[in-house]
C-alpha positions as CSV (number, residue, x, y, z in Angstrom):
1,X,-11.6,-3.1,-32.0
2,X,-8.1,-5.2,-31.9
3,X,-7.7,-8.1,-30.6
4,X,-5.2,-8.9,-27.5
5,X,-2.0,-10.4,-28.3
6,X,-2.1,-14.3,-27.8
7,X,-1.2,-14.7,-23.9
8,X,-2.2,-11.2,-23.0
9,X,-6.2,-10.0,-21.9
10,X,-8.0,-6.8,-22.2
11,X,-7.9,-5.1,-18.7
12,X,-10.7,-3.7,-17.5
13,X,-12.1,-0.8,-15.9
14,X,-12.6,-2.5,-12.6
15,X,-8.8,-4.5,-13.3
16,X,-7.1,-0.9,-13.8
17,X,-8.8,0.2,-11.0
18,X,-8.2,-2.3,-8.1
19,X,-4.5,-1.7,-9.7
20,X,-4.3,2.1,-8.7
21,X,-5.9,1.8,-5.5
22,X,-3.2,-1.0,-4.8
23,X,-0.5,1.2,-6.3
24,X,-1.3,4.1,-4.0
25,X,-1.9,1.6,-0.5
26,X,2.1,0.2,-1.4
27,X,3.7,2.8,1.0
28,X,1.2,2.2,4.0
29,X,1.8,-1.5,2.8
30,X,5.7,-1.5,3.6
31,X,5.0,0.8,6.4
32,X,2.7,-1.8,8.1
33,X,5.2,-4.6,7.1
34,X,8.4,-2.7,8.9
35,X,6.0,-2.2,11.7
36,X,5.6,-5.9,12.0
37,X,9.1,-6.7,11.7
38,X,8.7,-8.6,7.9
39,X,11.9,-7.3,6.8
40,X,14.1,-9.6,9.4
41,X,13.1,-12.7,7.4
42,X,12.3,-10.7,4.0
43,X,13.9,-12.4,1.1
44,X,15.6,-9.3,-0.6
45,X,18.4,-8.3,1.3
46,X,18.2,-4.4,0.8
47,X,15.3,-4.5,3.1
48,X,17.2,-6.4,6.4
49,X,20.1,-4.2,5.5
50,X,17.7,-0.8,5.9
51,X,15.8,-2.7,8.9
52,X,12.4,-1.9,6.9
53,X,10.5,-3.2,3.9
54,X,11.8,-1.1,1.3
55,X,10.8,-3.8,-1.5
56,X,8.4,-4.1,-3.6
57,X,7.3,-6.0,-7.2
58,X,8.1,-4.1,-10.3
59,X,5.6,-1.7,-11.4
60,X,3.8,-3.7,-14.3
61,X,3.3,-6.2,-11.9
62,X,1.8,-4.7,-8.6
63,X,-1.8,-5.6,-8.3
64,X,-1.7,-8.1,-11.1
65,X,-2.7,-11.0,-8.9
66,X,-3.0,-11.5,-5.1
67,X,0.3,-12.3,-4.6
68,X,1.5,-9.0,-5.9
69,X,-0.7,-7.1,-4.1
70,X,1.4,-6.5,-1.1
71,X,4.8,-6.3,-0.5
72,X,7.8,-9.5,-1.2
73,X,8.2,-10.5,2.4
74,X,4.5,-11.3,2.5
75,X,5.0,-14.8,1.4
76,X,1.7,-16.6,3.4
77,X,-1.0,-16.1,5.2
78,X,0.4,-16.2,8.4
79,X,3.1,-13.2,6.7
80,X,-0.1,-11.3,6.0
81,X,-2.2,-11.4,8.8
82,X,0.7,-10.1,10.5
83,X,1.2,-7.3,8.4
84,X,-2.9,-6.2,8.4
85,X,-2.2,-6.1,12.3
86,X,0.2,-4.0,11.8
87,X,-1.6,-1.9,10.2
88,X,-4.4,-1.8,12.4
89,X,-1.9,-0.8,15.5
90,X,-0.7,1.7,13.2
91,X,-4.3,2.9,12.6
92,X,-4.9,3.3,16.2
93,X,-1.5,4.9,17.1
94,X,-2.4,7.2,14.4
95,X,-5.7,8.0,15.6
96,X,-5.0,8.0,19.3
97,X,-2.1,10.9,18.3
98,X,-4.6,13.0,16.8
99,X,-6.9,12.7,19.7
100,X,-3.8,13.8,21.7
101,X,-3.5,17.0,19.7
102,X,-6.5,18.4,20.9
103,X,-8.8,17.1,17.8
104,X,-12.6,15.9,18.8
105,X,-13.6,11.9,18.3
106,X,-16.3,14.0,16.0
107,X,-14.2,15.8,13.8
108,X,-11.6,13.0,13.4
109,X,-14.6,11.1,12.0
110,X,-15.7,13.4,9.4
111,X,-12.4,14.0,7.9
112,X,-12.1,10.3,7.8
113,X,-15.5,9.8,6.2
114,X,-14.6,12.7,3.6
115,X,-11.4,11.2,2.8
116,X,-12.7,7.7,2.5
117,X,-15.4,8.9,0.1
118,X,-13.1,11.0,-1.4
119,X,-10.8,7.6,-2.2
120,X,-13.5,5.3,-3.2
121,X,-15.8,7.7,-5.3
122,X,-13.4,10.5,-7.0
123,X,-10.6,9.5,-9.8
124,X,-8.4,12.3,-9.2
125,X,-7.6,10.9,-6.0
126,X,-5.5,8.2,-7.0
127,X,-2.0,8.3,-9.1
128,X,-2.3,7.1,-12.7
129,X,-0.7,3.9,-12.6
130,X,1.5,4.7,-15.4
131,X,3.4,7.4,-13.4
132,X,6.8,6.8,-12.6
133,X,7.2,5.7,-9.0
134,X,8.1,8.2,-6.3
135,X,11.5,8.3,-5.2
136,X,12.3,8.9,-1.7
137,X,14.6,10.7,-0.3
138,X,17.3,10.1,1.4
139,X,16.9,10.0,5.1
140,X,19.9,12.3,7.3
141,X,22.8,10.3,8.8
């Protein structure tokens, strides 16, 4: 078996896979960041000119310590408690628009179950982190 390079260590399984799981949560990341209003004090200027977290730590880097596991404008703690409120409003809102639709309590509970399971037990679920990121597209003017 080789050897790492000198300065670089063998990843492994558990490493590659906190990494996709962080990978796939970026989206929902910057979503809960714009939601609490990061991007007004965010250090990369694309994301106060869009008014929304639209950044986020090259690829090779993203899950590679704590730091890099969220999006740039969450610099601190206080930065990221914010943003985990965030997404716990957006959680809720979520939630309390599919009880709106007509959806049972019950049934919103299974699927979340199934899709929590789903997430944490099966490998398909989650992107290969070696997949070029999704692009976006443009929203209408």
């Amino acid at each position: 078996m080789d050897e790492p390079d000198k300065g670089q260590c063998a990843l492994t399984q558990s490493d590659i896979d906190q990494r996709r799981v962080t990978l796939f949560l970026q989206p929902h990341f910057r979503a809960a960041a714009t939601h609490a209003g990061l991007f007004r004090t965010c250090r990369l200027p694309q994301c106060r000119r869009a008014k929304r977290c639209c950044g986020c730590h090259p690829r090779a880097e993203i899950g590679t310590s704590p730091d890099k596991r969220f999006p740039p404008c969450v610099r601190d703690n206080q930065s990221q408690a914010a943003m985990l409120c965030a997404a716990d409003d957006l959680c809720e809102r979520h939630h309390q628009s599919l009880l709106a639709s007509g959806r049972s309590a019950e049934d919103i509970e299974r699927e979340t179950d199934a899709l929590e399971k789903e997430f944490y037990e099966g490998n398909d679920f989650l992107p290969e982190p070696s997949l070029p990121p999704v692009k976006q597209k443009p929203r209408g003017r």
